[in-house]
Gaussian input, Z-matrix of N, CA and C with variables (Angstrom, degrees):
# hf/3-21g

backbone

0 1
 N
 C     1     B1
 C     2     B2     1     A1
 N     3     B3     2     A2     1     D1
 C     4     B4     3     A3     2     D2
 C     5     B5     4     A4     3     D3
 N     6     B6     5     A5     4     D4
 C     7     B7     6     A6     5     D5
 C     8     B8     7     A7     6     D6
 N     9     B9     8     A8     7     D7
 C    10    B10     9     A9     8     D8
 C    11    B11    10    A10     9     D9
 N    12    B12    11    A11    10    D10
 C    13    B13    12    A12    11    D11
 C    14    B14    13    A13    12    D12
 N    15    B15    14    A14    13    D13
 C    16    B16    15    A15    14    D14
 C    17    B17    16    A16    15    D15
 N    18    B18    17    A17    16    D16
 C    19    B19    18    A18    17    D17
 C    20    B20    19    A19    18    D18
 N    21    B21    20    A20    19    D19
 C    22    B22    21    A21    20    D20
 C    23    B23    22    A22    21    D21
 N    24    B24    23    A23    22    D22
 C    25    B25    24    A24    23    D23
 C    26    B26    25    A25    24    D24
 N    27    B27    26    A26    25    D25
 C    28    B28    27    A27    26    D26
 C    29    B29    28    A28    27    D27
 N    30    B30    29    A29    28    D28
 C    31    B31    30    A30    29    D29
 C    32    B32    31    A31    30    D30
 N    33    B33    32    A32    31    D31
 C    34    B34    33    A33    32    D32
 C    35    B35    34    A34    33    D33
 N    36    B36    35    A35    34    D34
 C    37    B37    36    A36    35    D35
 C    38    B38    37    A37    36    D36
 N    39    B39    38    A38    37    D37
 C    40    B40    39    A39    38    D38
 C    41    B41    40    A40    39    D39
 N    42    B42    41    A41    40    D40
 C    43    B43    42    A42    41    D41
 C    44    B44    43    A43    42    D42
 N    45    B45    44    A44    43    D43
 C    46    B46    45    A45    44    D44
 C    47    B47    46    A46    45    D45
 N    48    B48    47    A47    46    D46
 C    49    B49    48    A48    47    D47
 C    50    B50    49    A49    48    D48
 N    51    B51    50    A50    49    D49
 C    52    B52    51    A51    50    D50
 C    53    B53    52    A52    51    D51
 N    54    B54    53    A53    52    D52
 C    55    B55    54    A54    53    D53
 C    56    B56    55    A55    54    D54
 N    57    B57    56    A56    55    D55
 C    58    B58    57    A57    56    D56
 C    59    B59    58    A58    57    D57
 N    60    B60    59    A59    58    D58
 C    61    B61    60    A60    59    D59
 C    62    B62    61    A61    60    D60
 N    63    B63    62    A62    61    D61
 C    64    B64    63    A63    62    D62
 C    65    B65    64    A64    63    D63
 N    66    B66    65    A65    64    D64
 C    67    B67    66    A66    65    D65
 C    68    B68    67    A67    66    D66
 N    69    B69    68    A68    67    D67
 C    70    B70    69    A69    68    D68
 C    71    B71    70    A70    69    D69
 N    72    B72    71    A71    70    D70
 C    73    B73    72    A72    71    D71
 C    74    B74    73    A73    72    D72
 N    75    B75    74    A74    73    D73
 C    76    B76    75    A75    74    D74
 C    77    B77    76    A76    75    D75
 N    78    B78    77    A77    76    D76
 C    79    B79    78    A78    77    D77
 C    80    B80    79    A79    78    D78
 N    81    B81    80    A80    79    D79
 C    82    B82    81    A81    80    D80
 C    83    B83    82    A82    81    D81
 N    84    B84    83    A83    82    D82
 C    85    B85    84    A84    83    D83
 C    86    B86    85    A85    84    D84
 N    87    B87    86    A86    85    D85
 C    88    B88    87    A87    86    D86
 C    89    B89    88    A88    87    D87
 N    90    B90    89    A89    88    D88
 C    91    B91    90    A90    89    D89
 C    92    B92    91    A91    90    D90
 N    93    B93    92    A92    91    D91
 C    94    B94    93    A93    92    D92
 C    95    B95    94    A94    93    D93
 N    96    B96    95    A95    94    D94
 C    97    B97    96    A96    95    D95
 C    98    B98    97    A97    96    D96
 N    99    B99    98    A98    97    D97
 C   100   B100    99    A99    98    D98
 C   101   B101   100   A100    99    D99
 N   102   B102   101   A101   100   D100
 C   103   B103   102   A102   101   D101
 C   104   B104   103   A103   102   D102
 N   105   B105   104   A104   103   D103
 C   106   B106   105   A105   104   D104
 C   107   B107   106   A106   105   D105
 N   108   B108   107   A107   106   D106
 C   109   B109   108   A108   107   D107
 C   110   B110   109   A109   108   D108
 N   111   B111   110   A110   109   D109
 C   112   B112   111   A111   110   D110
 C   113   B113   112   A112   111   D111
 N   114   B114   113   A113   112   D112
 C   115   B115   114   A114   113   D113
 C   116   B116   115   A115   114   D114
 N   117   B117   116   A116   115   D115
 C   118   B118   117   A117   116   D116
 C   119   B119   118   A118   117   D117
 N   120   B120   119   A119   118   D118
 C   121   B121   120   A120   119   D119
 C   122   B122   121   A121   120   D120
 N   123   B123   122   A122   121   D121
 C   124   B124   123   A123   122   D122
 C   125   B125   124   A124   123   D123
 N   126   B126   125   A125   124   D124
 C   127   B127   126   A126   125   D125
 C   128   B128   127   A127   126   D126
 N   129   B129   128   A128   127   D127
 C   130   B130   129   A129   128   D128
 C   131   B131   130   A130   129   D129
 N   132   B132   131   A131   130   D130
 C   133   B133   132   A132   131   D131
 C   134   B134   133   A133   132   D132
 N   135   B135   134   A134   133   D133
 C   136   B136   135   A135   134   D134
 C   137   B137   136   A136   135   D135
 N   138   B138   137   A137   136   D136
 C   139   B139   138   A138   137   D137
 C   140   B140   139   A139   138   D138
 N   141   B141   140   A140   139   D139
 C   142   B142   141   A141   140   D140
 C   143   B143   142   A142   141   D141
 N   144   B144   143   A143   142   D142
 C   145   B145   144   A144   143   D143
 C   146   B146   145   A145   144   D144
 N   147   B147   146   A146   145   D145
 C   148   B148   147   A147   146   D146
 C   149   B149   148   A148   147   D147
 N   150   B150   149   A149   148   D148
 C   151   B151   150   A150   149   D149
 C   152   B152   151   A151   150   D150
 N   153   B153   152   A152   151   D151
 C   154   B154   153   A153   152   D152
 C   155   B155   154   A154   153   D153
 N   156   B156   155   A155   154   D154
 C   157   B157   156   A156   155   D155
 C   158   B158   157   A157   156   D156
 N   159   B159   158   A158   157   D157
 C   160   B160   159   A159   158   D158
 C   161   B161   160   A160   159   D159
 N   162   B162   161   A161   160   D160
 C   163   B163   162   A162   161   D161
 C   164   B164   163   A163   162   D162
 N   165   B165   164   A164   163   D163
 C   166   B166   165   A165   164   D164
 C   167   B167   166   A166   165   D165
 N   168   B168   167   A167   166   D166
 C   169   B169   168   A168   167   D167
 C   170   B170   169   A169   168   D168
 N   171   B171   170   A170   169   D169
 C   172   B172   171   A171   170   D170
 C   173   B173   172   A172   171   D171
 N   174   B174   173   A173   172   D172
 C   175   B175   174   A174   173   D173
 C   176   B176   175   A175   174   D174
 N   177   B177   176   A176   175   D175
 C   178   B178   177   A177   176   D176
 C   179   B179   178   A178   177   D177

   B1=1.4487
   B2=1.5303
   B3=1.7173
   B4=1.7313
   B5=1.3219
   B6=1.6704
   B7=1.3055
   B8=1.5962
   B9=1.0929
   B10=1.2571
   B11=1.7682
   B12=1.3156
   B13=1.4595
   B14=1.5131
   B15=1.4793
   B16=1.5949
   B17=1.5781
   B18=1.7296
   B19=1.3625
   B20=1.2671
   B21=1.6500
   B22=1.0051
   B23=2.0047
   B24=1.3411
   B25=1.1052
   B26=2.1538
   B27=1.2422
   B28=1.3957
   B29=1.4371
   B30=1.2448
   B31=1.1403
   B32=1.9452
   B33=1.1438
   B34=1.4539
   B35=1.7154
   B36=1.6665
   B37=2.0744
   B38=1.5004
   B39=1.5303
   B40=1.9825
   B41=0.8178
   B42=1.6306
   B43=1.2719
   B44=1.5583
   B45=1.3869
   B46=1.6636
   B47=1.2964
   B48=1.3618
   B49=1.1741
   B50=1.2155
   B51=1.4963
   B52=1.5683
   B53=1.6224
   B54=1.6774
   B55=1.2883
   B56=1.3533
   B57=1.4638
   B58=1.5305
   B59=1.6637
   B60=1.4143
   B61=1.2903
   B62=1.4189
   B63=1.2874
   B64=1.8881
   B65=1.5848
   B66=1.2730
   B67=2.0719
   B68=1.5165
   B69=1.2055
   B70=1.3897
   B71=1.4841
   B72=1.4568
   B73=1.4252
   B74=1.8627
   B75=1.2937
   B76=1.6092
   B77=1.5296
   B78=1.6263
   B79=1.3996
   B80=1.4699
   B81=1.3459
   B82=1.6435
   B83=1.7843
   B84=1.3235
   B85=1.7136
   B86=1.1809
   B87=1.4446
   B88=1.4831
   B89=1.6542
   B90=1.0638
   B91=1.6924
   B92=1.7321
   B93=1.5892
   B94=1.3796
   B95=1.5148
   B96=1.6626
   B97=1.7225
   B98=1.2608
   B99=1.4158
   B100=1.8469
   B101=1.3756
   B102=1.3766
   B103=1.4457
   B104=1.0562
   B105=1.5693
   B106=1.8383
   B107=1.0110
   B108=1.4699
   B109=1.3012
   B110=1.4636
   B111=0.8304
   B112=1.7807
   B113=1.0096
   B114=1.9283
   B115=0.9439
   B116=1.7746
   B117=1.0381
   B118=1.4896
   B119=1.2449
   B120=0.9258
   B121=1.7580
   B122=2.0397
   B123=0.8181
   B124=1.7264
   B125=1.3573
   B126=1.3680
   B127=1.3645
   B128=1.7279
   B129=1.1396
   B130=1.7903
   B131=1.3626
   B132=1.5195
   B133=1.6378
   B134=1.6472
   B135=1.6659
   B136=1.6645
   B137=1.6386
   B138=1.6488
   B139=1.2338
   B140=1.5548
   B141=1.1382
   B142=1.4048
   B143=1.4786
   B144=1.5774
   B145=1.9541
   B146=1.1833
   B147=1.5880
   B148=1.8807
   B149=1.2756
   B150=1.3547
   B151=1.3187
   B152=1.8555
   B153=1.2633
   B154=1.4616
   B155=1.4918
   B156=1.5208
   B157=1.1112
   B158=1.4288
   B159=1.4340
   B160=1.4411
   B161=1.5178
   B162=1.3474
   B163=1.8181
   B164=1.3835
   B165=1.3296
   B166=1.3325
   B167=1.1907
   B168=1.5647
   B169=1.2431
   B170=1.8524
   B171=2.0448
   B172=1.3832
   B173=1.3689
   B174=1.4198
   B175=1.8524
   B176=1.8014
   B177=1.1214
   B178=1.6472
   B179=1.6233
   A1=108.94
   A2=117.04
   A3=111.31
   A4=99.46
   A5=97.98
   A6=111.26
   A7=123.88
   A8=113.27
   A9=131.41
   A10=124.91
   A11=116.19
   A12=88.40
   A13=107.31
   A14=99.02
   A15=93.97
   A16=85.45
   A17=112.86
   A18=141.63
   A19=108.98
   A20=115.44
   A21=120.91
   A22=108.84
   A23=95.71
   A24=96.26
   A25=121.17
   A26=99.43
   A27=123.15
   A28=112.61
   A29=125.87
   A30=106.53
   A31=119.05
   A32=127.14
   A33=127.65
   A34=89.61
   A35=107.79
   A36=99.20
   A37=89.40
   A38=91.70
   A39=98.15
   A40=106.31
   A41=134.04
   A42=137.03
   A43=101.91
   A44=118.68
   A45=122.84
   A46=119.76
   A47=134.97
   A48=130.64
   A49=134.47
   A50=127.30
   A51=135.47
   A52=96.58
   A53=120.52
   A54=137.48
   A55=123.92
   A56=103.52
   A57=115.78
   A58=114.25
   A59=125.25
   A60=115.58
   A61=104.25
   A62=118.98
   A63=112.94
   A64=89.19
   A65=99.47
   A66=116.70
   A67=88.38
   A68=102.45
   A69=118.88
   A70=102.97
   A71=119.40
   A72=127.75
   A73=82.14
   A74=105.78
   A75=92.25
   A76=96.62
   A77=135.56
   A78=140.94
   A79=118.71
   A80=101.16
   A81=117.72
   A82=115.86
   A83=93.91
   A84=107.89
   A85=104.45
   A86=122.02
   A87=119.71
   A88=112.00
   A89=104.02
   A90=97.92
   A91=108.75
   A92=98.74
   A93=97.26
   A94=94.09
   A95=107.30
   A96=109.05
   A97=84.68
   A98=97.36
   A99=126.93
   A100=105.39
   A101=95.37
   A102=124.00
   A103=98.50
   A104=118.21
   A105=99.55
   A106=141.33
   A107=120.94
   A108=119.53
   A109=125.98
   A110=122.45
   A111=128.15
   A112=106.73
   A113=138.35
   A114=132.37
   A115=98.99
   A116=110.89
   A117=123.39
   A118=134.52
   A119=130.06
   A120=117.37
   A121=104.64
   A122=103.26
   A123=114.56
   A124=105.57
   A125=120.09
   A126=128.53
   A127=118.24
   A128=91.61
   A129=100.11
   A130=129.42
   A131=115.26
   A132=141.22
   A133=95.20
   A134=85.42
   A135=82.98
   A136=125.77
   A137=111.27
   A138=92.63
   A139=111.47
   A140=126.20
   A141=132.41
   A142=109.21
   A143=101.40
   A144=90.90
   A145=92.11
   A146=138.87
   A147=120.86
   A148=101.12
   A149=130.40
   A150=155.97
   A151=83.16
   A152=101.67
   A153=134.64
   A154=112.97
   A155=126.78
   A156=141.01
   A157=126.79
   A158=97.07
   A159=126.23
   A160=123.36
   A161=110.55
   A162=109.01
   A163=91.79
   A164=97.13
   A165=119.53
   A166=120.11
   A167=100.78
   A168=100.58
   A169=99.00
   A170=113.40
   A171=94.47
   A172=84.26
   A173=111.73
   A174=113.31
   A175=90.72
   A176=80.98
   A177=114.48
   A178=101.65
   D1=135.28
   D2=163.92
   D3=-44.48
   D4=158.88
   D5=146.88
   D6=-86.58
   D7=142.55
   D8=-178.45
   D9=-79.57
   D10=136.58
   D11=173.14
   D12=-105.08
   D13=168.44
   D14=-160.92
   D15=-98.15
   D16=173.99
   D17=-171.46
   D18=177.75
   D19=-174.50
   D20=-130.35
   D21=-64.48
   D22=-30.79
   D23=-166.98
   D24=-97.53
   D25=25.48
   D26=179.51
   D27=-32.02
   D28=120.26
   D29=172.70
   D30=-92.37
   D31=156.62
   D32=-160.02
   D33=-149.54
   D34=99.57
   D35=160.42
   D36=-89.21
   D37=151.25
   D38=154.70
   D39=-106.84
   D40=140.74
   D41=-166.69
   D42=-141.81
   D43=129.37
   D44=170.99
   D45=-88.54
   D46=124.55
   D47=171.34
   D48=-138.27
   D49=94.18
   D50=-164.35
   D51=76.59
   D52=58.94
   D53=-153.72
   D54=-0.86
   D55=57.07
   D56=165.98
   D57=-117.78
   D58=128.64
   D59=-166.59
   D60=-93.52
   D61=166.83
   D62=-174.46
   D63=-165.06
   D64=158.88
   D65=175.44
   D66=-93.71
   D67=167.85
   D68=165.24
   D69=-160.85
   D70=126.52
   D71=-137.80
   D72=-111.82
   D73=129.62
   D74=-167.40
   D75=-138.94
   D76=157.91
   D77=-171.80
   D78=-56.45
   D79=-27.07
   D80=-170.53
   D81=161.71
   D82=164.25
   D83=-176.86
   D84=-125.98
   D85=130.06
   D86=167.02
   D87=-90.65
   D88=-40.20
   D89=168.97
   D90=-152.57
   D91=175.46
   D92=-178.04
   D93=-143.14
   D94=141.29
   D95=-179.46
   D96=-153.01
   D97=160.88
   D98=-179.33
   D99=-123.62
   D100=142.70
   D101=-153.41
   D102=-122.80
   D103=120.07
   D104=144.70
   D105=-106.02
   D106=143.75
   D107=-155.20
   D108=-56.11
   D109=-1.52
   D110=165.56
   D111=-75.81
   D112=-5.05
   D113=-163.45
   D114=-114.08
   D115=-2.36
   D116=179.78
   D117=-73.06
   D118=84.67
   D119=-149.41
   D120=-84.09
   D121=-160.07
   D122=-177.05
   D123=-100.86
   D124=146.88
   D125=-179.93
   D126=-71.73
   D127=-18.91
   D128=166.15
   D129=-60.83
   D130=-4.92
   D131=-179.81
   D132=-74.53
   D133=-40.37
   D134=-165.13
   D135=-65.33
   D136=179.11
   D137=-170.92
   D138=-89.47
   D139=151.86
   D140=-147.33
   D141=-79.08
   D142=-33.27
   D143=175.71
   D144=-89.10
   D145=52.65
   D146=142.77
   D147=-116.22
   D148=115.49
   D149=152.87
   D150=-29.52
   D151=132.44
   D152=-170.31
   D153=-162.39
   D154=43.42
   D155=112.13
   D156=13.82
   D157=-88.74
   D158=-172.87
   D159=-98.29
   D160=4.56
   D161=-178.31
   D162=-119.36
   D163=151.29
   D164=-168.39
   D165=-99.54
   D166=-43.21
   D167=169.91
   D168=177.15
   D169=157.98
   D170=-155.08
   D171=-124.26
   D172=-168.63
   D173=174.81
   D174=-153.11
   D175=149.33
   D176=-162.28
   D177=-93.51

């Protein structure tokens, strides 16, 4: 993919991982909601042929 230049409307997630925080510069966001974590279930819900590696956990 080009690189892009950034402006006004850039998008930036912060994301923690192995409690290190980092940006991750991404195309766009359609929405944003807060979760609480009691509402988070285990990745073992999920379906078993998706490589789940990296998620922690999803909500329904």
């Amino acid at each position: 993919m080009p690189e892009q230049a950034y402006h006004p409307y850039t998008v930036i997630i912060i994301v923690t991982v192995n409690n290190k925080s980092m940006g991750v510069i991404v195309d766009s966001v359609s929405d944003v909601i807060f979760i609480d974590k009691k509402h988070i279930q285990p990745v073992d819900l999920f379906a078993s042929s998706t490589n789940t590696k990296y998620i922690h956990g999803i909500v329904f």
